[in-house]
N, C-alpha and C positions, 0 to 999 in steps of 0.2 A: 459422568466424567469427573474426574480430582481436579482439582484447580492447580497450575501450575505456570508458574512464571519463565520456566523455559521457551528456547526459542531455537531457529532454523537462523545455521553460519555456511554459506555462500563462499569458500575459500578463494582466493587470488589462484586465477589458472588462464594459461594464454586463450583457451576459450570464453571465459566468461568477459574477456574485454569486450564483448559485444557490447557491453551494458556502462560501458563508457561511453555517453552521448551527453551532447550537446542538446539537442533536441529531444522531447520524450514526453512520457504520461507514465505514468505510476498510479495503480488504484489497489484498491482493498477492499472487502467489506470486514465492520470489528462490531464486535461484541465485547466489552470490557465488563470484566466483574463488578470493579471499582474503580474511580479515576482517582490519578495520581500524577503530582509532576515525571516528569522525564517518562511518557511513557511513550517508547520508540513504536513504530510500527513496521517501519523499513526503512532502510538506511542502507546506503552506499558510498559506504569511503572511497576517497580519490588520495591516496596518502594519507596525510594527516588531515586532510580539509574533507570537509561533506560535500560529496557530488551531490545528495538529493537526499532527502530525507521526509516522512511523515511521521508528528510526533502531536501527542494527546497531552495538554497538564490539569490539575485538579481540577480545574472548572470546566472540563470539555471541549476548549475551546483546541480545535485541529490547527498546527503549526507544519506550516511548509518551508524546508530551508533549503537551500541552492548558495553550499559557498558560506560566504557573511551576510546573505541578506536571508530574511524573513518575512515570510506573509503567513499572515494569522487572521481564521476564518472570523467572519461575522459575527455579533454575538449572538443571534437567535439560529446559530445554525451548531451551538455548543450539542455536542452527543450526548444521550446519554449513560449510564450503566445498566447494564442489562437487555439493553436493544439493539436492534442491528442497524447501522448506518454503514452507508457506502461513500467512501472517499477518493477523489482521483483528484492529481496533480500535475498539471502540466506544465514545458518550459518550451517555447517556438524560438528560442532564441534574441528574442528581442523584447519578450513578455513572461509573467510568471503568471498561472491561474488556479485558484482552488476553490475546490466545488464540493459539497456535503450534501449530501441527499440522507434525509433519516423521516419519520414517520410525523406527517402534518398532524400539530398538536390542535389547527383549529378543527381538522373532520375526526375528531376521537370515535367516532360511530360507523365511520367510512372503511369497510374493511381495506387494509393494504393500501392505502392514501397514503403518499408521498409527496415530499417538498424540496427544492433541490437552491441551495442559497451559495453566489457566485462571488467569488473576490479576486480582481486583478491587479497586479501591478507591473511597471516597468521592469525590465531588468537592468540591476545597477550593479551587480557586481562580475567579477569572470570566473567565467565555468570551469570548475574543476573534473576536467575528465580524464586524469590519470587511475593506473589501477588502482584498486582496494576492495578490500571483501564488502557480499552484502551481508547485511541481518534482516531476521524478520523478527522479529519482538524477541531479539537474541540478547548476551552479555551487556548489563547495563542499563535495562532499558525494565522501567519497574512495569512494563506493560501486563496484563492478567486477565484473561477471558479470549474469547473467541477470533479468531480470524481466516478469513477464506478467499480464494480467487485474487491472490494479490499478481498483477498481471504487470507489464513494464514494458511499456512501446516505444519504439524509434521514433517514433511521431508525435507530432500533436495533436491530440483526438478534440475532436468539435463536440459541444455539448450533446448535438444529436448524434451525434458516436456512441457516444458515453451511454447515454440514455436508452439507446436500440438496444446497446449488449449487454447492460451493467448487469441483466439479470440469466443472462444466457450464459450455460457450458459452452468452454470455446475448443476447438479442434488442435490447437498448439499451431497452426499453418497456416493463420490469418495474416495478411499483409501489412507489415511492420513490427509484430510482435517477437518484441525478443529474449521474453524470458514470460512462462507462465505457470505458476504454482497454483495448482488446485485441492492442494490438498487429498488425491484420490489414489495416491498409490499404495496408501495403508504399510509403508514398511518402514524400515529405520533409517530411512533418507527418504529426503523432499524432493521428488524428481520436477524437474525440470519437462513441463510437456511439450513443450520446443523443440527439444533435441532430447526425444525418449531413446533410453540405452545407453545415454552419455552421463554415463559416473561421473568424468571429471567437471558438470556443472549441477549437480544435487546438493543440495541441503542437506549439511548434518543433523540431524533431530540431537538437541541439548536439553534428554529427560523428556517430559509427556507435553509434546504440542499439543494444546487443548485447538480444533478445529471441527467444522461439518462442512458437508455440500450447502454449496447454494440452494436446491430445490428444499430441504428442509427447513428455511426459511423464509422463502417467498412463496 
């Protein structure tokens, strides 16, 4: 695969208001070629204000935004280049929480050994959940390398949520999920398997999404 800093745009359509929530989880799994400031991974504009965003800067360290407030993972849970870490973000409305799971550096001999590093915070600021387009590592966002199964729930998923499915295909018609990108429709939009056949909420591909399945990696 070419390396390419293109990304998947989400365009403002009365359907994709789904994804105007107050409540939610947002996860990913990425592969970054290189780390680098500003690198988006998904974002959802509410107008001009960020509904929710996940974003990477040069030290790995994964930045959760809701609005004007920011929670920024732990330091030993920094990603890094060339590996796959999975990232989810949740908002219950009264709390912010971001969770990194990437490859336990203390069982280096452990095949597929995992560590999964937790950061909460209150919520202090209000939710923007008017419309606005999403991106997936789309205009702006110097993100570069791999990304797959980026999933966005109306809910707040419990870490043992998180943790049962983070490595499972999901069916698109799991209970609360309301937008799921897997990356598996191989054409020149990002379908939507929530509402397969529904053009007006697919992703435009802008140039070579670099992506793969999950099983190729776990």
């Amino acid at each position: 695969m070419a390396l390419a800093a293109d990304g998947v745009s989400v365009a403002v359509h009365a359907e994709q208001q789904k994804l105007n929530l107050g409540v939610f989880t947002v996860e990913a799994w990425v592969n970054p070629d290189a780390l680098a400031a500003n690198s988006v991974i998904v974002k959802k504009a509410s107008g001009t204000a960020t509904a929710y965003s996940l974003t990477v800067d040069a030290a790995g360290n994964v930045i959760f935004r809701v609005n004007n407030q920011t929670l920024t993972s732990v330091p030993a849970a920094a990603i890094a280049a060339g590996a796959w870490s999975h990232i989810a973000a949740t908002c219950d409305g009264a709390s912010l929480t971001l969770t990194v799971t990437k490859a336990d550096p203390a069982q280096p001999a452990v095949a597929d050994a995992t560590v999964s590093y937790t950061k909460s915070a209150a919520l202090t600021t209000t939710l923007a959940v008017g419309d606005g387009a999403l991106s997936i590592a789309g205009a702006g966002s110097a993100y570069v390398g791999l990304i797959d199964e980026v999933r966005i729930w109306s809910t707040a998923r419990s870490a043992d949520q998180l943790a049962a499915n983070r490595r499972a295909t999901l069916a698109g018609d799991e209970a609360g999920l309301a937008a799921y990108y897997p990356f598996d429709d191989a054409g020149t939009t990002v379908e939507d398997f929530t509402a397969r056949n529904d053009f007006d909420v697919d992703g435009v591909r802008v140039g070579g999404q670099r992506k793969q399945r999950v099983e190729e990696y776990t």
